[in-house]
N, C-alpha and C positions, 0 to 999 in steps of 0.2 A: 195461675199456677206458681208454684216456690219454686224460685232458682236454688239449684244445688251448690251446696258448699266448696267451695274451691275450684271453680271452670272461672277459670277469667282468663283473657286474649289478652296481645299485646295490646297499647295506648298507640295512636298516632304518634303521638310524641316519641314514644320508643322505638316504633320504625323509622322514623325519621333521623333518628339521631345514630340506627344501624344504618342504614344507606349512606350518613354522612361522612360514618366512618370508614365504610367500604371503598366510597369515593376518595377521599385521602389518602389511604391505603393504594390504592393504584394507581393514584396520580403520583406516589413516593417509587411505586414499583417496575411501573410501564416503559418510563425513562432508563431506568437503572437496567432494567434486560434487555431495551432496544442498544444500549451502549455495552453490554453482555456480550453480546450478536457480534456488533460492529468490533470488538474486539478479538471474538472468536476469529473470524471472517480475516481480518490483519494479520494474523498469524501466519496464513498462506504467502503475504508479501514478505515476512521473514526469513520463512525456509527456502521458498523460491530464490530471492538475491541473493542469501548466504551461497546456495548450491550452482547457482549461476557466477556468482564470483570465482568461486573456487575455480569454475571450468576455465571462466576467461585468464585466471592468473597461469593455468598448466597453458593454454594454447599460447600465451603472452612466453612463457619462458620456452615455448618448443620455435615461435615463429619469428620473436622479437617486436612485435606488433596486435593489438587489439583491434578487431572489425570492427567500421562503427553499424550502426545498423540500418541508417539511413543510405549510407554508400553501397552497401551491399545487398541490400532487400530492398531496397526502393521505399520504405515507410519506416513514418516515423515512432509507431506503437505497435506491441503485439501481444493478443490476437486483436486482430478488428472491432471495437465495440458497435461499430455501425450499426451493421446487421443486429443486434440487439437493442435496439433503439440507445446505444451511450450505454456510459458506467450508471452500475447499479445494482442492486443485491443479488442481481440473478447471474447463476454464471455463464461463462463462456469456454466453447469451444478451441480448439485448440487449433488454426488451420492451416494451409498447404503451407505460406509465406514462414509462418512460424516455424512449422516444423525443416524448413530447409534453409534458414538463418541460424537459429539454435545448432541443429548439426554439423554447421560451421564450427564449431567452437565445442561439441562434443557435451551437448547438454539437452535435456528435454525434461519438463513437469510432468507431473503425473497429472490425469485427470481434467477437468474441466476447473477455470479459473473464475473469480472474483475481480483480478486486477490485470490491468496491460501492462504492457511492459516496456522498455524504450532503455537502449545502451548508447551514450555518445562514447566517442572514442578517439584520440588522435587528434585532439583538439586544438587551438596554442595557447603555451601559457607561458607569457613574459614575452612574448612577440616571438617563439620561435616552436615548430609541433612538436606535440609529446606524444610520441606513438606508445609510448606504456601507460600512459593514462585514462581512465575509463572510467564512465559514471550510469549506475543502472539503477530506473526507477523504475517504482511498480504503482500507477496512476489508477487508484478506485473510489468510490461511494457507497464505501460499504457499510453506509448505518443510514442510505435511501435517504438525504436531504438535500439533492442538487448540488449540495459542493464536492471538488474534487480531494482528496486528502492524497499526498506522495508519501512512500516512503522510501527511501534512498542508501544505496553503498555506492560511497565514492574512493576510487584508488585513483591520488594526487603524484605530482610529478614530487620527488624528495631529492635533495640533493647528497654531496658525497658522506653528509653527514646523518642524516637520516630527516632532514626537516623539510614538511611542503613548502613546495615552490609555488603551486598556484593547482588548482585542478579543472576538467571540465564542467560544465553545467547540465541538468537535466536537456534529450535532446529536446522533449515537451517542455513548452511555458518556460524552459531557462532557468530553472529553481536553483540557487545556493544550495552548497552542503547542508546537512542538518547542524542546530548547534546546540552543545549542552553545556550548561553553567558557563556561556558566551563565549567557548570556544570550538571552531569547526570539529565536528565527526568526521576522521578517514576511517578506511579498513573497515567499518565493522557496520550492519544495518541499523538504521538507525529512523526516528522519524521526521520529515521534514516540517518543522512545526507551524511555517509561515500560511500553508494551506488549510484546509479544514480539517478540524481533529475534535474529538470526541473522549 
């Protein structure tokens, strides 16, 4: 029988060379939305420490002193990742501990979280305490590759003239301020660059 004029299929060759580019294509793409994600996901550590700052500076100017969180909740991160097996993309709960540390200070998140959280407070710096000193991170893994990534607002001790003195450290792992173009971040969120980042 006579083959008809014009049915012809692809060549091996040419699906080959489709799948290789398909392949490529998502190997350009798959990275770029997991770090998409992981930066979505960050976002929640911004607003959280911004709005968590704000509280502890109104209770610092009503009380004269910042809680640390360890001294008064007994732990050193909140919420617990325990019970979720650790940091990681899924989020968490918000529970008892937190919510009657936070109300301390006149603050609570909405919703369920991505990152724990952990406030030093009252630290010393230059060999003597700074009860107006405070450092709040928000400790997650939120682009799911076993490491931890912080991000961080620190309010440093300043003296008569407005220049830090010296500030606290993360009460987790003892992390340094963040630093951009090699000079320390105060006042404002920022990310801690020495951990893992994406």
């Amino acid at each position: 029988p006579k083959r008809r004029q014009g049915q012809r299929g692809f060549t091996l060759v040419e699906l080959m060379i489709t799948v290789g580019l398909i392949g490529v294509l998502a190997a350009i793409a798959i990275p770029n939305f997991v770090r998409y994600q992981a930066r979505s996901r960050r976002s929640e550590a911004y607003a959280n420490l911004a709005s968590l700052a704000r509280a502890y500076k109104a209770y610092g100017a009503e009380t004269g002193v910042y809680p640390n969180m360890f001294t008064v909740a007994g732990v050193t991160s909140l919420p617990d990742p325990g019970p979720y097996g650790g940091l990681g993309t899924g989020k968490m709960s918000w529970d008892g501990a937190t919510s009657g540390f936070f109300d301390t200070v006149g603050w609570k998140a909405e919703g369920q979280v991505y990152y724990s959280y952990d406030v030093a407070a009252g630290c010393n710096v230059g060999g003597s305490p700074c009860p107006l000193c405070f450092t709040a991170t928000a400790h997650g893994d939120v682009d799911g590759d076993t490491g931890v990534s912080a991000v961080m607002y620190v309010h440093p001790k300043y003296d008569a003239v407005g220049n830090p003195l010296g500030e606290c450290t993360s009460a987790l792992f003892n992390y340094p301020p963040p630093l951009r173009d090699g000079s320390q971040v105060y006042d404002e969120v920022a990310v801690q660059g020495t951990t893992d980042d994406f």
